[in-house]
C-alpha positions as CSV (number, residue, x, y, z in Angstrom):
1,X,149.5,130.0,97.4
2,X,146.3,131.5,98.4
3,X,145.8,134.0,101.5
4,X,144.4,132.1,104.0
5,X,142.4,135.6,105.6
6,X,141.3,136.5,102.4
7,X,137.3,137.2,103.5
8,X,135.0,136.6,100.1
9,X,132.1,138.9,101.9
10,X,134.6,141.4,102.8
11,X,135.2,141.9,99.0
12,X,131.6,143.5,98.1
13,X,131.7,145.4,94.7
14,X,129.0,148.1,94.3
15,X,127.6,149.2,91.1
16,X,126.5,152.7,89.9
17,X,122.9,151.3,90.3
18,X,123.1,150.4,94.2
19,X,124.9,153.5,94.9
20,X,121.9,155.3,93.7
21,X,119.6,153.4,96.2
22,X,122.3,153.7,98.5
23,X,122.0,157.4,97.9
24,X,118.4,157.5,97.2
25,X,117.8,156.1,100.8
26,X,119.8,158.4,102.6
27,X,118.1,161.1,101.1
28,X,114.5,159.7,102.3
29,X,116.1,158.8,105.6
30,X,117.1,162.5,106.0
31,X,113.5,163.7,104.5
32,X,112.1,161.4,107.4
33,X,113.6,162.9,110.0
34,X,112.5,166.9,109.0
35,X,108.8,165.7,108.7
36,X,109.3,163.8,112.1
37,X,110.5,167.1,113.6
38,X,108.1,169.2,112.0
39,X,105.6,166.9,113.2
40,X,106.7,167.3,116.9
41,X,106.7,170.8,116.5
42,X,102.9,170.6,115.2
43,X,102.1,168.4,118.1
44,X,103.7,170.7,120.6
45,X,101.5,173.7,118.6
46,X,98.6,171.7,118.8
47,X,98.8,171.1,122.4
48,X,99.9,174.8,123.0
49,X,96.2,175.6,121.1
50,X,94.2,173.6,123.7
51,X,95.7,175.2,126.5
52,X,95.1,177.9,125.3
53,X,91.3,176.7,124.6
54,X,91.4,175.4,128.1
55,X,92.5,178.5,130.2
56,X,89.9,180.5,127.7
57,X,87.4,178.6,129.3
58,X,87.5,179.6,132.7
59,X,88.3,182.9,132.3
60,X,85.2,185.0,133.3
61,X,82.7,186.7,131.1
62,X,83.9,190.0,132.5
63,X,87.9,189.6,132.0
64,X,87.6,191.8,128.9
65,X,88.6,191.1,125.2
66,X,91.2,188.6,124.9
67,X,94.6,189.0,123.0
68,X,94.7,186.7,120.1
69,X,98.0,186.6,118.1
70,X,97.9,186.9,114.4
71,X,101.4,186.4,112.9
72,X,103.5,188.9,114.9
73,X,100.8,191.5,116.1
74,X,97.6,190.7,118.9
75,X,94.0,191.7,118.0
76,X,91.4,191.6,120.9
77,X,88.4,189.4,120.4
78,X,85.8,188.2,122.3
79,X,86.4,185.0,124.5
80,X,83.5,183.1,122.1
81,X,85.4,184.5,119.0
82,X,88.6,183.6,120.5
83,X,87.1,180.0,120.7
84,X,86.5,179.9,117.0
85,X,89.6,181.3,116.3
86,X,91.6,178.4,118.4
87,X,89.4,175.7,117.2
88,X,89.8,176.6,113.1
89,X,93.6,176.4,114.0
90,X,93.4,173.2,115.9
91,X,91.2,171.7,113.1
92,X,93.8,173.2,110.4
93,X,97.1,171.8,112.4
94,X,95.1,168.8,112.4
95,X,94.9,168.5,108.7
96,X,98.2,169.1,108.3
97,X,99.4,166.9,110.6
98,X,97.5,164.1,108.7
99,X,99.0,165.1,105.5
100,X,102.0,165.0,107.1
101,X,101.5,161.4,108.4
102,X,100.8,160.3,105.0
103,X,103.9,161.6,103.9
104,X,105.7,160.0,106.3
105,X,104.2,156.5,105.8
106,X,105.3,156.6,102.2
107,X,108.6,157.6,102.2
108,X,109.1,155.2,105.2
109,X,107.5,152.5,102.6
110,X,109.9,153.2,99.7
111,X,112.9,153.1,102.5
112,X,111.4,149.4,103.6
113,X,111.3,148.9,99.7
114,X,115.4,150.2,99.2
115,X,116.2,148.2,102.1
116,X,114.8,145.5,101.7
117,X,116.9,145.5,98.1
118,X,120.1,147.0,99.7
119,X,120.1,144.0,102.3
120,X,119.4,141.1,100.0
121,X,122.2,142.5,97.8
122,X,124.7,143.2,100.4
123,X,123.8,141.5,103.8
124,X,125.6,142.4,107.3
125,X,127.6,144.4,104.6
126,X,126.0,147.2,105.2
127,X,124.1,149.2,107.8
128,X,120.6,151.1,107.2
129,X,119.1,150.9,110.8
130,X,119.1,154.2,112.6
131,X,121.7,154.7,115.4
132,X,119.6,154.6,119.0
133,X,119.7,158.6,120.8
């Protein structure tokens, strides 16, 4: 006699190959979310840089040289050197941050491609959404 609770979708067998996607898209979920950090960290930089821009601006012509930090030691520049300095950083951080946004878009693409696999295969069997903070 056959078990009545006996759940067919309960019963998923998974083979070496969806393990690996299974794998594969964890490790992409985790690269994702150290290049969405770092990218918060560049946006926080990049707003630090225009404050910076910002209060060099209405300083006054007389205040002096300005400290600029260069790695861990400060040089004193002029304020219109100062400006140069800040905005090649800004327009650096800015590159990277694009190149950083590429990267994001395609590993977030070959996640939407693993998922989009995992789910067909498996279904409500398995989770790949994010948990909400």
């Amino acid at each position: 006699m056959a078990n009545k609770n006996f759940n067919a979708d309960t019963d998923v067998h998974i083979l070496e190959e969806d393990q690996q996607k299974i794998n594969k898209f964890a490790r992409l979920n985790a690269r994702f979310e150290e290049l969405k950090d770092e990218l918060k960290s560049m946006q926080n930089d990049l707003k630090n840089i225009e404050d910076a821009s910002d209060d060099i601006m209405l300083l006054d012509e007389a205040a002096g040289p300005i400290p600029f930090m260069i790695g861990e030691a400060f040089i004193h520049c002029s304020q219109d050197e100062a400006q140069e300095r800040l905005s090649s950083s800004k327009t650096g951080l800015e590159n990277q941050m694009k190149s950083l946004e590429y990267a994001m878009n395609e590993v977030k693409s070959n996640m939407s491609d693993l998922k989009t696999q995992l789910y067909a295969k498996f279904g409500s069997n398995i989770n790949l959404e994010a948990d909400e903070e």
